[in-house]
C-alpha positions in Angstrom: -18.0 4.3 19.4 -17.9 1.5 21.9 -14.1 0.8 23.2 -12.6 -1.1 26.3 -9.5 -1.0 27.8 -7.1 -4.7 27.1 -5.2 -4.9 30.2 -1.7 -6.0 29.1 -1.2 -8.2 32.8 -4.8 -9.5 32.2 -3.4 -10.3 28.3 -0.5 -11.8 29.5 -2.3 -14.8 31.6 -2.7 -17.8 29.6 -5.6 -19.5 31.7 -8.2 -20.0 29.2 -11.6 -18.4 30.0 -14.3 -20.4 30.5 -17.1 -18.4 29.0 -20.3 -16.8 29.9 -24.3 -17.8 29.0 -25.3 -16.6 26.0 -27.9 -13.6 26.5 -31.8 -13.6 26.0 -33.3 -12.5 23.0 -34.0 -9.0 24.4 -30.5 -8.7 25.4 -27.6 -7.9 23.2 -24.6 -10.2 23.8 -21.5 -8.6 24.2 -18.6 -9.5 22.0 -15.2 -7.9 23.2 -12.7 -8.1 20.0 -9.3 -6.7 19.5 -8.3 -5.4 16.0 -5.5 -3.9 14.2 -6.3 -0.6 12.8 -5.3 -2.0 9.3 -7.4 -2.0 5.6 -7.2 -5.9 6.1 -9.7 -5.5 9.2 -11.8 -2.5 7.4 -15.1 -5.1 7.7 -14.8 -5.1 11.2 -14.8 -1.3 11.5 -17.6 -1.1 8.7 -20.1 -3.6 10.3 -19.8 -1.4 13.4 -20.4 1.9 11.4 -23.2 0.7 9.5 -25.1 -0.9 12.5 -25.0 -4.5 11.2 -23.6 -5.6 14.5 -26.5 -3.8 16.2 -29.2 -5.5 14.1 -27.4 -8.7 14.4 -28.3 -8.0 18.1 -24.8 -7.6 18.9 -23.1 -5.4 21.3 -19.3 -5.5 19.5 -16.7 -3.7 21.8 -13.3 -3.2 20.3 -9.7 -2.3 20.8 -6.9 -1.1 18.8 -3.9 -3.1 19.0 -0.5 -3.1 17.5 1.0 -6.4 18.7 -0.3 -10.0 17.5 1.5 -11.7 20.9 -0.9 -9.1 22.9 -3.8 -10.4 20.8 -2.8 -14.4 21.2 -2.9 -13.9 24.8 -5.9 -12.0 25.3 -7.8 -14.6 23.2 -6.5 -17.7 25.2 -7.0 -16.0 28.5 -10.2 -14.7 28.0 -9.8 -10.9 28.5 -10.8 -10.3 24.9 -13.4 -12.8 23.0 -12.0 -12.3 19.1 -9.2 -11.3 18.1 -7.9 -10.7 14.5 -4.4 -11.4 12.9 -2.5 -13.4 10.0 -3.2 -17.3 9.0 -0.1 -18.4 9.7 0.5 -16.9 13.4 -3.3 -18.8 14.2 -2.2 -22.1 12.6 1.0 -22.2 14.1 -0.7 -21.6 17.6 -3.1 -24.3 16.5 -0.1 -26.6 15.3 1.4 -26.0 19.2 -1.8 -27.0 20.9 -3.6 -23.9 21.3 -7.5 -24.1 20.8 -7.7 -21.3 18.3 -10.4 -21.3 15.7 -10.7 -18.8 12.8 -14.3 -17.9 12.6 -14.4 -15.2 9.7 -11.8 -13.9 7.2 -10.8 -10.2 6.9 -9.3 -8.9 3.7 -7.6 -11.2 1.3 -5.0 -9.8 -1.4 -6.2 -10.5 -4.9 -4.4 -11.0 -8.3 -5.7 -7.6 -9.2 -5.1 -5.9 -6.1 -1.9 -7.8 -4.9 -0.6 -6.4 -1.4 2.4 -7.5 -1.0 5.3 -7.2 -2.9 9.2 -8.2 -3.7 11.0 -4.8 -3.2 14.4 -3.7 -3.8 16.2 -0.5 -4.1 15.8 1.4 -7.3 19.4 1.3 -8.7 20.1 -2.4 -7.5 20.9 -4.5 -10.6 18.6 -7.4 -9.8 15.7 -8.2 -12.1 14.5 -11.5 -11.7 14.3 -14.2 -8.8 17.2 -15.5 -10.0 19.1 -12.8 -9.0 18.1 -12.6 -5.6 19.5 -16.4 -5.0 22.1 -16.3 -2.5 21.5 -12.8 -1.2 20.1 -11.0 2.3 16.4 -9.7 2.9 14.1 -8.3 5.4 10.9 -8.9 6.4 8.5 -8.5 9.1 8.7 -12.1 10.9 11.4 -15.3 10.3 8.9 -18.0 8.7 5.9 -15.8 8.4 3.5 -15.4 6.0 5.2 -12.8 3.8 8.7 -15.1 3.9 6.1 -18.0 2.6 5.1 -15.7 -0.1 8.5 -14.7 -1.2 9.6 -18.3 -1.0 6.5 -19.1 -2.9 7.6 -16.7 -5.7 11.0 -17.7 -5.8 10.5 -21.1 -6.3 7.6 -20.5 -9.5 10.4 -18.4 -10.6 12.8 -21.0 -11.3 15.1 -19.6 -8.3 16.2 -21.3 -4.9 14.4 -19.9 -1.6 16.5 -21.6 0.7 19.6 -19.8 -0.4 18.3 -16.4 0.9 19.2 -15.1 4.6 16.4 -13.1 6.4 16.6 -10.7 9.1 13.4 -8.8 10.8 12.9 -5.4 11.0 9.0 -3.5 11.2 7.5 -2.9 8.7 7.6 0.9 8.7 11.6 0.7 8.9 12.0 -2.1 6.1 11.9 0.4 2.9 14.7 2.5 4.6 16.2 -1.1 5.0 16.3 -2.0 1.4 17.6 1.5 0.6 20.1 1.9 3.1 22.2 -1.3 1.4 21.5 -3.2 4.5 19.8 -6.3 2.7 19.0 -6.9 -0.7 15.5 -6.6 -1.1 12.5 -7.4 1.3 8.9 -9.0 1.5 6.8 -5.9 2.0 3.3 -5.6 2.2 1.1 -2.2 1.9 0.6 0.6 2.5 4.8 0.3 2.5 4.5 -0.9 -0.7 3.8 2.0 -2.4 5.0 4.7 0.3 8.7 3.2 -0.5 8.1 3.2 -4.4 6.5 6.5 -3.7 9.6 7.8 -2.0 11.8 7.3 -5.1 13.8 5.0 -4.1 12.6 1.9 -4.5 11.4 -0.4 -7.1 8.7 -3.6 -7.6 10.5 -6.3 -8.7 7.1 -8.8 -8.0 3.9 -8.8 -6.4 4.3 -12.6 -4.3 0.7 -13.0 -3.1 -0.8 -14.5 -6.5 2.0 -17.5 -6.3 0.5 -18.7 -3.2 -3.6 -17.9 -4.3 -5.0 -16.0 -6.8 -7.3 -15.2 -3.8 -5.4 -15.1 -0.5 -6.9 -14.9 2.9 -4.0 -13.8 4.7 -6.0 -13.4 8.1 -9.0 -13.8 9.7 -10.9 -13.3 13.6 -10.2 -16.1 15.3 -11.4 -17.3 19.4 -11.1 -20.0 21.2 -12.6 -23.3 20.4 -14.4 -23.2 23.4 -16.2 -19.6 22.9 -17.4 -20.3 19.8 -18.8 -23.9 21.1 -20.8 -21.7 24.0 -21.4 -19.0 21.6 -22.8 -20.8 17.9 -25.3 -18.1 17.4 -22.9 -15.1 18.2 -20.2 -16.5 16.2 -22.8 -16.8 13.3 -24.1 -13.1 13.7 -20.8 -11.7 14.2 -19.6 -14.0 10.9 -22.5 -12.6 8.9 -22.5 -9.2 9.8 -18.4 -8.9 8.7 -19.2 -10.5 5.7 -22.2 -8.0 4.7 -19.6 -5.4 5.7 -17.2 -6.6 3.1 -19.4 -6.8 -0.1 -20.3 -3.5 1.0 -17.2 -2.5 0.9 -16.1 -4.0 -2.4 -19.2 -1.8 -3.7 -18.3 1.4 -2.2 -14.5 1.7 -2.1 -14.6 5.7 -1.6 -17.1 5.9 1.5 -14.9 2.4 2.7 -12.0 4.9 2.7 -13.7 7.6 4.4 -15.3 5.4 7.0 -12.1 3.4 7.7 -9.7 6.7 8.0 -12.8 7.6 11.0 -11.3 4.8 12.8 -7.6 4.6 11.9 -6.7 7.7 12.4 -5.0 7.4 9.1 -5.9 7.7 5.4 -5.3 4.9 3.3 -1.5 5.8 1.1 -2.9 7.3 -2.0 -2.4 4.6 -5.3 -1.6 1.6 -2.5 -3.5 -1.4 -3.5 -6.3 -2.3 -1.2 -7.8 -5.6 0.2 -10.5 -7.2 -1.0 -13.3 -8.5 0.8 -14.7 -12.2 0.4 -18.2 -13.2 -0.6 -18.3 -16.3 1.0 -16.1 -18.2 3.6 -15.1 -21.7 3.2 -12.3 -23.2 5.2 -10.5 -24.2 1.3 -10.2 -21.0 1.2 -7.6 -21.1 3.9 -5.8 -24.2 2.5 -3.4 -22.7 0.3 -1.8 -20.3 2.9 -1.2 -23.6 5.5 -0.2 -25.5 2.8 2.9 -23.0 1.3 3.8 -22.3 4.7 4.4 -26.1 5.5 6.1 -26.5 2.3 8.5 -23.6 2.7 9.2 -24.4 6.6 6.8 -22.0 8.7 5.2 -25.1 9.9 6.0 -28.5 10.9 3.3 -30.1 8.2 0.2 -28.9 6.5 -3.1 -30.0 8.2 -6.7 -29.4 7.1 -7.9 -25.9 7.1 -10.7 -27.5 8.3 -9.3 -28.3 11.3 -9.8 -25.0 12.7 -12.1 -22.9 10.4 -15.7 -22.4 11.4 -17.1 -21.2 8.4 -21.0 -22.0 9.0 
């Protein structure tokens, strides 16, 4: 397995890079990409294991990472070439100036695979959205994606999103959260899901994904507008081979598992719902996620997904 080390002090610069020649024909071009070692980024992981990037003529490098910041910075500064994480962390970098461009999706959350989820504990009284009107809840990031899906539930539920106060806490310690009497309820997404419903003491009160798409790409790979204008062919390869990887995921959820547990380090939670891969990128298909977040406050106005998805 091919790795390289991301330098934080190398991460931290914000000098943007200004990109190297693509290579000759007989020479694979390498592409340096940072990843979470999430489901969500499975295609990247399952491209690499099934040579695609290789017969693509692609030499993919990649990194684990656990913080997005780490990820933004790398990108801009040139010390990694793709980086993955959510929509609404690219677009609001977008909104603020930055030349990000997403250039392939990774997993999306489906109506019948919905990953995240409005959870509270199991002996609270609530049982609608109405209910959670007025109260306190947790989530992963003020005005991030999962707060847009909440909101987005809320409101098709007749209820009031801007009556609820949010605080932050990880995702691993949110369940605990909720339980502890803390907050209310909380915007989770899995595998926390169903580890906390799994525990016993917490309960679904709704899946929130669906009220935003039916289909949500909540994240994609993303590089500077300048890479991918040096780099078409790369960017197309790279596009092409994630996107193989995904169908072929969709088709073979058990040796997906296996393959993406090699490279985790960690075994999907048993009975947590699971991303789904698309099997065909189209910038529309980002358009619903810019547009909740502007509507529900995450961004200063919707724009055109277009306006910074390369999808061809």
């Amino acid at each position: 397995m091919r790795r390289f080390c991301l330098g934080l002090a190398a991460a931290a610069a914000l000098a943007l890079g200004s990109g190297a020649p693509q290579a000759s024909a007989q020479t694979p071009e390498t592409v340096r990409v940072a990843a979470f070692p999430l489901d969500a980024t499975g295609n990247l992981y399952y491209a690499y294991d099934l040579g695609l990037f290789q017969k693509a003529g692609l030499d993919v490098q990649f990194v684990t990472v656990t913080s997005g910041a780490v990820v933004g910075q790398a990108v801009a500064s040139g010390t990694i070439d793709i980086g993955t994480t959510n929509v609404v962390s690219i677009a609001l970098a977008h909104q603020s100036g930055l030349p990000f461009v997403i250039i392939a999706p990774s997993g999306a959350s489906s109506a019948a695979s919905p990953l995240e989820a409005i959870v509270v504990a199991k002996n609270s009284p609530y049982k609608t959205a109405k209910d959670l009107e007025g109260k306190t809840a947790v989530t992963t990031v003020l005005q991030g994606i999962l707060q847009t899906e909440a909101d987005a539930w809320m409101d098709k539920h007749h209820a009031d999103p801007r009556s609820v106060k949010w605080i932050e806490a990880r995702a691993p310690a949110q369940a605990a959260v909720i339980e502890s009497g803390r907050v209310d309820f909380g915007a989770i997404t899995e595998p926390f899901v169903t580890a906390a419903v799994n525990g016993g003491n917490s309960r679904v009160l709704g899946y929130i994904g669906p009220e935003v798409s039916r289909l949500l790409v909540e994240g994609g790979y993303f590089c500077t507008a300048d890479y991918a204008k040096l780099h078409p062919d790369t960017v197309k390869k790279f596009r092409a081979a994630l996107m193989e990887a995904g169908r072929w995921a969709n088709a073979h959820p058990d040796d997906a598992t296996a393959m993406l547990t090699k490279y985790t380090k960690g075994a999907p939670t048993p009975g947590a719902h699971r991303a789904v891969f698309l099997n065909r990128f189209r910038a529309s298909d980002i358009q619903p996620l810019i547009d909740s977040t502007a509507k529900y406050g995450g961004l200063k106005a919707s724009f055109p997904a277009s306006d910074f998805v390369i999808a061809n």
